[in-house]
C-alpha positions in Angstrom: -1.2 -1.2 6.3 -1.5 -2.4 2.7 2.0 -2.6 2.2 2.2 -5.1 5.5 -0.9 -7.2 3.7 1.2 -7.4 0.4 4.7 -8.0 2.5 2.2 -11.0 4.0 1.4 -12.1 0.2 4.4 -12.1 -0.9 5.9 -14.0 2.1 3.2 -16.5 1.9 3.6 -20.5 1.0 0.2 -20.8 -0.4 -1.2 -17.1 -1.6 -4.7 -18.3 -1.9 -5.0 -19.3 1.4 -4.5 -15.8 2.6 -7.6 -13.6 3.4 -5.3 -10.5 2.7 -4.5 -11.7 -1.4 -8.7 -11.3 -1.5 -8.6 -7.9 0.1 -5.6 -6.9 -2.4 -7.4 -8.3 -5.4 -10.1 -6.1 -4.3 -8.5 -3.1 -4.1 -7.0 -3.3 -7.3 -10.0 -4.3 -9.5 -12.7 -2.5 -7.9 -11.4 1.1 -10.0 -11.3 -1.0 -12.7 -15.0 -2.2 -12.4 -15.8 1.1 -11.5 -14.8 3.1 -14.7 -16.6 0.6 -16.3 -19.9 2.3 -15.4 -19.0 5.2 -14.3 -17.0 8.7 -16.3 -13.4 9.4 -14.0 -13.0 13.0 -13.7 -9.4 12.4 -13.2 -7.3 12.6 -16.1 -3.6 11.1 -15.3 -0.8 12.4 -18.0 2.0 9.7 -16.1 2.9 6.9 -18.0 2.0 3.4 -16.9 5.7 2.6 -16.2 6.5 5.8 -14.4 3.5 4.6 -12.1 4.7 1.3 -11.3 8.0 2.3 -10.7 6.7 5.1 -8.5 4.6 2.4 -6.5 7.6 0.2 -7.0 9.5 2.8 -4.9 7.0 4.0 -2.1 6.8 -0.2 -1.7 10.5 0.0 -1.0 10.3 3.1 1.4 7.9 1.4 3.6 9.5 -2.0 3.8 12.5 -0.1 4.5 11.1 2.0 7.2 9.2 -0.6 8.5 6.0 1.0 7.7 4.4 4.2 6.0 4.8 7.5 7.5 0.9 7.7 7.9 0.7 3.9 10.1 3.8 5.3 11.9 1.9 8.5 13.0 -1.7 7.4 13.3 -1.0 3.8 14.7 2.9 4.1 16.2 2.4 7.5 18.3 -0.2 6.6 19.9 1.6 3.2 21.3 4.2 5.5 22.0 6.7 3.8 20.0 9.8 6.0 19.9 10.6 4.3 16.7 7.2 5.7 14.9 7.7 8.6 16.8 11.4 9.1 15.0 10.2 7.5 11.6 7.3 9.8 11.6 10.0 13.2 12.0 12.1 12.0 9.5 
């Protein structure tokens, strides 16, 4: 998942020659770009440091578990893996 594609960024000699730093950079300025043109209906009252550090944690959760609860379930149970299968309980 995306926290695999920015484990592979972060690990990588030369980012720019990763396709995955390309699919990132897309995914973080494509809101951006949109709310340029378009109204959001969603109105967020959480302050900008309270979201990184909250992305800052689900990052650690998933490098710690090996992978989010969602790739464990979707992706992990249906290999059978009895670690996706326990990670996926817990």
């Amino acid at each position: 998942g995306i926290s695999g594609l920015i484990g592979q960024v972060l690990n990588s000699k030369s980012m720019f020659k990763t396709p995955a730093i390309w699919f990132l950079s897309g995914l973080i300025l494509t809101p951006f770009i949109y709310g340029l043109f378009v109204q959001p209906e969603i109105e967020l009252n959480a302050s900008p440091l309270m979201m990184i550090v909250a992305g800052l944690l689900v990052g650690f959760g998933t490098r710690l578990g090996s992978g989010c609860t969602s790739g464990h379930g979707i992706c992990g149970i249906s290999r059978l893996s009895k670690r996706s299968i326990i990670a996926t309980m817990t």
